[in-house]
LUMPA-64555 format. One record per residue (C-alpha): x, y, z negated; residue number from 1. Coordinates in steps of 0.5 Angstrom, whole numbers, always signed. Example, Ala and Ser with C-alpha at 12.3 -4.5 7.8 and 13.67 -1.06 7.14 Angstrom:
# LUMPA-64555
ATOM     xx     yy     zz  seq
ATOM    +25     -9    -16    1
ATOM    +27     -2    -14    2
END
This chain:
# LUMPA-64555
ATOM     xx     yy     zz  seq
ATOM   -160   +232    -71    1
ATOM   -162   +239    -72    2
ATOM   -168   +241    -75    3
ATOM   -166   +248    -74    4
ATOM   -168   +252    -67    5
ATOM   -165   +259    -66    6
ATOM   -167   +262    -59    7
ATOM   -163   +269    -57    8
ATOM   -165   +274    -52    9
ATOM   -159   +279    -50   10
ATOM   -160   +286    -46   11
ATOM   -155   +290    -46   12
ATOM   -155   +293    -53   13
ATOM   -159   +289    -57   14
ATOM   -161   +282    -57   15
ATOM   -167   +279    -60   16
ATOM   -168   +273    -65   17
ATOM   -173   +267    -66   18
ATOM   -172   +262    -71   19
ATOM   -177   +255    -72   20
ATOM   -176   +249    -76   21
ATOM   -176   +242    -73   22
ATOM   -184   +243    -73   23
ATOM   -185   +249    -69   24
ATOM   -187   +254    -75   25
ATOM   -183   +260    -74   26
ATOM   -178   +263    -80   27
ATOM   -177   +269    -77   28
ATOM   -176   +274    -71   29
ATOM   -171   +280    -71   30
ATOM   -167   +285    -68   31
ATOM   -160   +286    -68   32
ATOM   -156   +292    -65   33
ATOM   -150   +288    -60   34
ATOM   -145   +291    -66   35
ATOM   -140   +288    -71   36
ATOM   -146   +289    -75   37
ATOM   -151   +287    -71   38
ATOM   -147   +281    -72   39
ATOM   -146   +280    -79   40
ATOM   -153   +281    -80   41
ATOM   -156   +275    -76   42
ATOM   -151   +270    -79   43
ATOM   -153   +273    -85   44
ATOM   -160   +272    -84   45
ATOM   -160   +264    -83   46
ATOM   -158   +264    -91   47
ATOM   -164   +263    -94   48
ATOM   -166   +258    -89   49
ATOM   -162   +254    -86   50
ATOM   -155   +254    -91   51
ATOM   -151   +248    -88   52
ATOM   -150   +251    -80   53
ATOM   -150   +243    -78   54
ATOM   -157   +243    -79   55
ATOM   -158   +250    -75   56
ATOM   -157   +250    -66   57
ATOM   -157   +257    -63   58
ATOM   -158   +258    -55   59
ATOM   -158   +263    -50   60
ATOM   -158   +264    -43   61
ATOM   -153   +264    -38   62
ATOM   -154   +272    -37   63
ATOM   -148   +276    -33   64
ATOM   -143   +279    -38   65
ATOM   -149   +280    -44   66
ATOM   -148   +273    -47   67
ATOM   -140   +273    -48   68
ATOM   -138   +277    -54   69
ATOM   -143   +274    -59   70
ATOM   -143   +267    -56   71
ATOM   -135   +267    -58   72
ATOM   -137   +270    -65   73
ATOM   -141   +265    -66   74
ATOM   -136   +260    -63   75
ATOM   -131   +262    -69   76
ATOM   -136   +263    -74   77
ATOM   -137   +254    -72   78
ATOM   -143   +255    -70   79
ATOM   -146   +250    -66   80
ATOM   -148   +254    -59   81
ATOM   -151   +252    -53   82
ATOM   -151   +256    -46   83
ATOM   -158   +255    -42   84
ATOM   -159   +256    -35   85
ATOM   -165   +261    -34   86
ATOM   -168   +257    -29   87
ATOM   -170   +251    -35   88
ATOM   -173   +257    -39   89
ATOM   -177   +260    -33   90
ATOM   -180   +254    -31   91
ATOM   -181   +252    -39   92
ATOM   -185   +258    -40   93
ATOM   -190   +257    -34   94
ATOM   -192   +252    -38   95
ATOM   -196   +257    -43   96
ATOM   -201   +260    -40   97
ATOM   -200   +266    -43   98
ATOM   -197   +272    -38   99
ATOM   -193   +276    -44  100
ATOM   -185   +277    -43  101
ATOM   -183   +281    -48  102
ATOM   -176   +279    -52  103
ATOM   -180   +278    -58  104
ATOM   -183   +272    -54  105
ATOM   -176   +270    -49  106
ATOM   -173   +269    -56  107
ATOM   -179   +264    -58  108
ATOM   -180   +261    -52  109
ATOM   -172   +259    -52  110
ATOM   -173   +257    -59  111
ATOM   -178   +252    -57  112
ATOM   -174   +250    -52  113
ATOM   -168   +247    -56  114
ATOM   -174   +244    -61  115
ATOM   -176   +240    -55  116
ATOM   -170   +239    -50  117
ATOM   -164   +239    -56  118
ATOM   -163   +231    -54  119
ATOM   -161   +233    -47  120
ATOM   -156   +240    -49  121
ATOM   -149   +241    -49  122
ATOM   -146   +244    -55  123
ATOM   -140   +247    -53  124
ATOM   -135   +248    -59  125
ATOM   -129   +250    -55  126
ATOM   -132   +254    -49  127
ATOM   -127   +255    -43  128
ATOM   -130   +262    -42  129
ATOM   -125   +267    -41  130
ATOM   -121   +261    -36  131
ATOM   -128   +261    -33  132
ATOM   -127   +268    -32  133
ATOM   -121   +268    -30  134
ATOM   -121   +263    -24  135
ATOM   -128   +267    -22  136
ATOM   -122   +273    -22  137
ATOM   -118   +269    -17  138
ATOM   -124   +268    -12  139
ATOM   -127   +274    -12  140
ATOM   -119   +277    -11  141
ATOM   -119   +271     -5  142
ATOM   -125   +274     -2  143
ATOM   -122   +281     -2  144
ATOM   -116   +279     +2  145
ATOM   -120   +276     +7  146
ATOM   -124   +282     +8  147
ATOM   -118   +287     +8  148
ATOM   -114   +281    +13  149
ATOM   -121   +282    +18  150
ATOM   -121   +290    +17  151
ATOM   -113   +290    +19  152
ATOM   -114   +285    +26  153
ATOM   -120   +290    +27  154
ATOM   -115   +296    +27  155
ATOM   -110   +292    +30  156
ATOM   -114   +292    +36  157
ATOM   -116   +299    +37  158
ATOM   -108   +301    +35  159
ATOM   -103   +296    +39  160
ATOM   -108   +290    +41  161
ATOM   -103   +287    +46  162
ATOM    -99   +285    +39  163
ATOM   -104   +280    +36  164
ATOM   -101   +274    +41  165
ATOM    -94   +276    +39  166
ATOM    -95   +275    +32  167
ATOM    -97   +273    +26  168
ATOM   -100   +279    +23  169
ATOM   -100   +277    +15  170
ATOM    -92   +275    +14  171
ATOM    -89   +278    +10  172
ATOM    -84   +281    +16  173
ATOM    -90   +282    +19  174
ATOM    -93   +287    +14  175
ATOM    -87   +290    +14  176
ATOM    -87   +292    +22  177
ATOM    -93   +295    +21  178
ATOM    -92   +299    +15  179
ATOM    -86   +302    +19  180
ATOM    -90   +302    +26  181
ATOM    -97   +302    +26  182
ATOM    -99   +303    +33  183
ATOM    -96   +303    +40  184
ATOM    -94   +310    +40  185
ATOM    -90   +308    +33  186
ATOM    -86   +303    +36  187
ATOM    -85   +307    +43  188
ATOM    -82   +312    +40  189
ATOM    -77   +306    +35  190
ATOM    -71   +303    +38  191
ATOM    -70   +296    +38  192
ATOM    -65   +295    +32  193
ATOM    -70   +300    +27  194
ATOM    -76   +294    +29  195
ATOM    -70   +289    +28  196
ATOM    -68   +292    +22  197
ATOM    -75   +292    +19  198
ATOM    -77   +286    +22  199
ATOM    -72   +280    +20  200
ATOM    -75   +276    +15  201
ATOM    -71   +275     +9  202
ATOM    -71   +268     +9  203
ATOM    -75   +263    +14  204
ATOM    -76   +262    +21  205
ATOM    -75   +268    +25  206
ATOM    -80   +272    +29  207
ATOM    -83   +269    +36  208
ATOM    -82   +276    +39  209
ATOM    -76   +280    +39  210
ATOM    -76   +288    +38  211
ATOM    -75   +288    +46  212
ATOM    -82   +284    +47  213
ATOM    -86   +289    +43  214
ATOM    -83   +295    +47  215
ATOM    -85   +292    +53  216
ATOM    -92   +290    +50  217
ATOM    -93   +297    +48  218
ATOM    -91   +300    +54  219
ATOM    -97   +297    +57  220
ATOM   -101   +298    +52  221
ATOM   -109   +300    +52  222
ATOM   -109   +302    +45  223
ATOM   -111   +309    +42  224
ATOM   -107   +313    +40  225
ATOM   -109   +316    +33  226
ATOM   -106   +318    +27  227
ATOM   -111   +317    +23  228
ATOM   -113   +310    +24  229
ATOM   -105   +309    +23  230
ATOM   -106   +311    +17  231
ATOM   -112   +308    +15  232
ATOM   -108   +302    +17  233
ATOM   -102   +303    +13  234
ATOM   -107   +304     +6  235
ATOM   -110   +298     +8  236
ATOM   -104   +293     +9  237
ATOM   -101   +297     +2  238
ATOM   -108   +295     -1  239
ATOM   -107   +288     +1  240
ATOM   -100   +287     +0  241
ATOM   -101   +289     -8  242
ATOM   -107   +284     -8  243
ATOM   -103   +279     -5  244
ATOM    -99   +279    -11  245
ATOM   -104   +279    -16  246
ATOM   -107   +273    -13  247
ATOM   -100   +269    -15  248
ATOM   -100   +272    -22  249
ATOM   -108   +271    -23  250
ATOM   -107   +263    -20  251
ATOM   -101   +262    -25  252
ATOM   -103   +265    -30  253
ATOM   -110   +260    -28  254
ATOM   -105   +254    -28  255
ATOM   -102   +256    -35  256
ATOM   -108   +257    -39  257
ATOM   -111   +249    -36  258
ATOM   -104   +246    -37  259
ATOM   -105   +249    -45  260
ATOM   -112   +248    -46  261
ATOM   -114   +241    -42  262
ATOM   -107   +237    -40  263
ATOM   -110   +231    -39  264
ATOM   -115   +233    -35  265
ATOM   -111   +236    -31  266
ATOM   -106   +231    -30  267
ATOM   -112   +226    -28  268
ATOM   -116   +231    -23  269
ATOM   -108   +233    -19  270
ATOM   -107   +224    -19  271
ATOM   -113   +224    -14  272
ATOM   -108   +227     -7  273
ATOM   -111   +232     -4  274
ATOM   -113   +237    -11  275
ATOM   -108   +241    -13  276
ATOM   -106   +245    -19  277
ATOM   -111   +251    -16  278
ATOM   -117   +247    -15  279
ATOM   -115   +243    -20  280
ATOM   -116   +249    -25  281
ATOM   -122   +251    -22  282
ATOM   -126   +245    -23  283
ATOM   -124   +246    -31  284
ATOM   -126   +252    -31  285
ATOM   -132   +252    -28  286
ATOM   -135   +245    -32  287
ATOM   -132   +248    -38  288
ATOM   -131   +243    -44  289
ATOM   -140   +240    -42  290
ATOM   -140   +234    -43  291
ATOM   -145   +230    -38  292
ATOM   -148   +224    -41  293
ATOM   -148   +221    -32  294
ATOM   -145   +223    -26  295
ATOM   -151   +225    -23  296
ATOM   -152   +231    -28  297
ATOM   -146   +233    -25  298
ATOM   -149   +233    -19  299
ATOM   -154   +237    -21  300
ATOM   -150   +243    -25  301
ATOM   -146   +243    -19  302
ATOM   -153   +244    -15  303
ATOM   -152   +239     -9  304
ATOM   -157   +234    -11  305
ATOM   -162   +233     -6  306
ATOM   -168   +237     -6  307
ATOM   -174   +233     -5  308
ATOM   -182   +235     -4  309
ATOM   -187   +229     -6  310
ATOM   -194   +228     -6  311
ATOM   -199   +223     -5  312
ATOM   -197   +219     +2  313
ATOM   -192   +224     +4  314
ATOM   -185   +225     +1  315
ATOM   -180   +230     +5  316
ATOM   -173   +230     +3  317
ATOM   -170   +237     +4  318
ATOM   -163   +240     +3  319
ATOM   -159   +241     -3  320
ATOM   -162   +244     -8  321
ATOM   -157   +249    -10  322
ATOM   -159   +251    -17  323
ATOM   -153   +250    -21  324
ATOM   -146   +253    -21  325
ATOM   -145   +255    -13  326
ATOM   -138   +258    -16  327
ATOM   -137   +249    -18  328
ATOM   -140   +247    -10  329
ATOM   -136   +252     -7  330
ATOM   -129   +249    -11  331
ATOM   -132   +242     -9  332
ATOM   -132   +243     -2  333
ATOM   -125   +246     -2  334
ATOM   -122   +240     -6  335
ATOM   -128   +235     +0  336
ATOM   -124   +239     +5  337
ATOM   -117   +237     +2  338
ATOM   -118   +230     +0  339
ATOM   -121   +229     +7  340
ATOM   -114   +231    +10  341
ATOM   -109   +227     +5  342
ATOM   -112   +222     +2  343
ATOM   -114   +215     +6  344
ATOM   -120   +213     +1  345
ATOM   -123   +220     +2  346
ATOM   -121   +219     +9  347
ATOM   -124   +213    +12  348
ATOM   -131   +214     +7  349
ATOM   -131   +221    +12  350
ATOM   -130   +217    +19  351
ATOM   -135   +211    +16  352
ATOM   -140   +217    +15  353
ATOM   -139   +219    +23  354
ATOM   -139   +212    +25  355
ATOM   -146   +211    +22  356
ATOM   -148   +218    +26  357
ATOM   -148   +222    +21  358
ATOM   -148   +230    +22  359
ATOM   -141   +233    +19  360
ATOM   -145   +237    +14  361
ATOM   -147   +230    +12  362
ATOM   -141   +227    +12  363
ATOM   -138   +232     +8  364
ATOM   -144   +232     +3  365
ATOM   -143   +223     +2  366
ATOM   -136   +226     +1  367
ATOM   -137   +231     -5  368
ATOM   -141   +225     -8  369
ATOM   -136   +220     -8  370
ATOM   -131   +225    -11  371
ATOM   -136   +228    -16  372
ATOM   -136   +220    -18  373
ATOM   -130   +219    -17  374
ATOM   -128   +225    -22  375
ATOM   -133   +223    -27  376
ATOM   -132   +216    -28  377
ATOM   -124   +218    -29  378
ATOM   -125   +224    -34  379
ATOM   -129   +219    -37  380
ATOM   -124   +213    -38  381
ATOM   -119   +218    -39  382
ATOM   -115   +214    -33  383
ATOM   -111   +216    -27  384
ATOM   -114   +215    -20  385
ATOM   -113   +208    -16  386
ATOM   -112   +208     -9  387
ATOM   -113   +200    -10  388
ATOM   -121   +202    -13  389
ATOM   -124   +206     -9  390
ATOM   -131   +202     -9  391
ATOM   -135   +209    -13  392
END
């Protein structure tokens, strides 16, 4: 299909070209500045080469950041473009014997790449990678909040110790109560209607304790008494407040984008009980619009395949590779944990697993293979998910 291969090496502020034809003889090799410019010149520079851009695959690694802006310029230039995993070039490039890296020859050694493994890339025409983002946002904002909730028990336990078992920390009235009084001594010195009028929720249930079971717990408190720690407390319960509604944009604002770019793979994703909106999100996110030619790659990309060591007599099957998307294997095991929960397909294949003897991590492994078939076969198919057939 191609019969040009243009290899790029990014750095932060410049990026290195090669370009080889279908017989491996090199046409150039240049330099670009990451500008507008830059930019301009390297599309320009395949015109005396390779006029028609269907001829023409362009590939980059996956590199942090570097790669974004002139991937999505090529993008909307209709370039064909693909993105590599760095650990593919790093294990073709030992097969040369030569101990040179320069970005001269990082750009040449991911154009002879494409020559040789163009039939096994995915070229990405409408790359998800600001949803990508986005949905990595939200993790890493979900990350933050459960680090700040374990700092506040932290300082809980050094300021009122005793109010733990009375209540839930992370309620919103609760979150209230400690802005207002954060320590033992902020609740002693308050009457039972201030805590009332700060601690009745606006709407649901109401609090297990009562002002009055806070003031007796206070009043026999171990906790310190410290302004300073209380202060520290209050800015790190603001901190989580802003971050928990940050979490709620980001997730809506994740939502919406799927619903827009990928409505029908949305729908088939959420009919499996047990993967929501946010996991469903994620997961699109994150496998982008690659399109896999089995499950089993799938499988790969996620970095759940099993590793295996082999030579001569012996053969030693080890743990999961985890060479692939940890972001998508992390996404997997929540929606595993989930489908175990509410779906009975997904249930009974767990308790199957136990009964024959296996371990929960596992079990648990069976599981996330059963549903990246199961998702895969549906994707494919372009049809909903069946309780009825569950033979994958």
């Amino acid at each position: 299909m191609f019969r040009f291969f243009c290899g790029v090496d990014i750095s932060k502020s410049s990026f290195h070209a090669t370009l080889l034809n279908h017989q491996g003889e090199s046409l150039f090799s240049l330099s670009f500045p990451m500008s507008s410019d830059g930019f301009q010149n390297f599309i320009s520079s395949f015109s005396s080469h390779c006029p028609n851009r269907d001829n023409l695959l362009i590939g980059m690694e996956s590199s942090s950041s570097y790669h974004l802006n002139l991937l999505s310029f090529l993008h909307a230039q209709n370039f064909n473009c693909t993105l590599i995993n760095p650990i593919l070039i790093f294990n073709f490039a030992k097969l040369s014997l030569r101990k040179t890296k320069t970005d001269k020859r990082d750009s040449s050694t991911i154009a002879e790449f494409l020559k040789d493994k163009s039939h096994t890339l995915t070229q990405q025409k409408s790359p998800l990678l600001q949803l990508r983002a986005l949905a990595r946002e939200r993790e890493r904002i979900s990350s933050d909040i459960t680090a700040l909730k374990n700092e506040i028990k932290r300082l809980l336990n050094i300021l009122f110790p005793e109010i733990l078992p009375l209540i839930n920390p992370f309620t919103a009235s609760s979150l209230n109560l400690l802005l207002a009084f954060p320590s033992k001594d902020a609740i002693l010195n308050a009457t039972a209607h201030q805590i009332q009028k700060v601690f009745s929720p606006k709407k649901g249930r109401k609090p297990s304790a009562s002002p009055h079971m806070l003031i007796s717990a206070a009043e026999c408190s171990i906790g310190l008494s410290s302004p300073i720690y209380e202060n520290i407390l209050k800015t790190k319960i603001t901190l989580l407040i802003t971050l928990q509604d940050q979490l709620k944009k980001t997730a809506k604002l994740l939502i919406q984008s799927c619903q827009q770019k990928a409505p029908t793979q949305m729908n088939i994703l959420k009919s499996i009980t047990g993967i929501s909106d946010v996991t469903a999100s994620h997961f699109l996110a994150e496998i982008e619009n690659k399109h896999f030619s089995s499950y089993k790659k799938l499988i790969a990309y996620a970095g759940v395949d099993p590793s295996v060591y082999e030579s001569g007599q012996s053969k030693i099957r080890g743990g999961i590779s985890k060479r692939g998307n940890k972001c998508l294997r992390r996404v997997l095991y929540i929606m595993a944990l989930s489908v175990i929960k509410r779906n009975h397909v997904f249930t009974e294949y767990f308790l199957k697993k136990r009964s024959e003897g296996k371990p929960f991590r596992m079990a648990m492994l069976a599981v996330i293979h059963k549903l990246i078939r199961t998702i895969y076969t549906l994707l494919t198919k372009q049809i909903p998910f069946n309780p009825c057939h569950n033979s994958l």
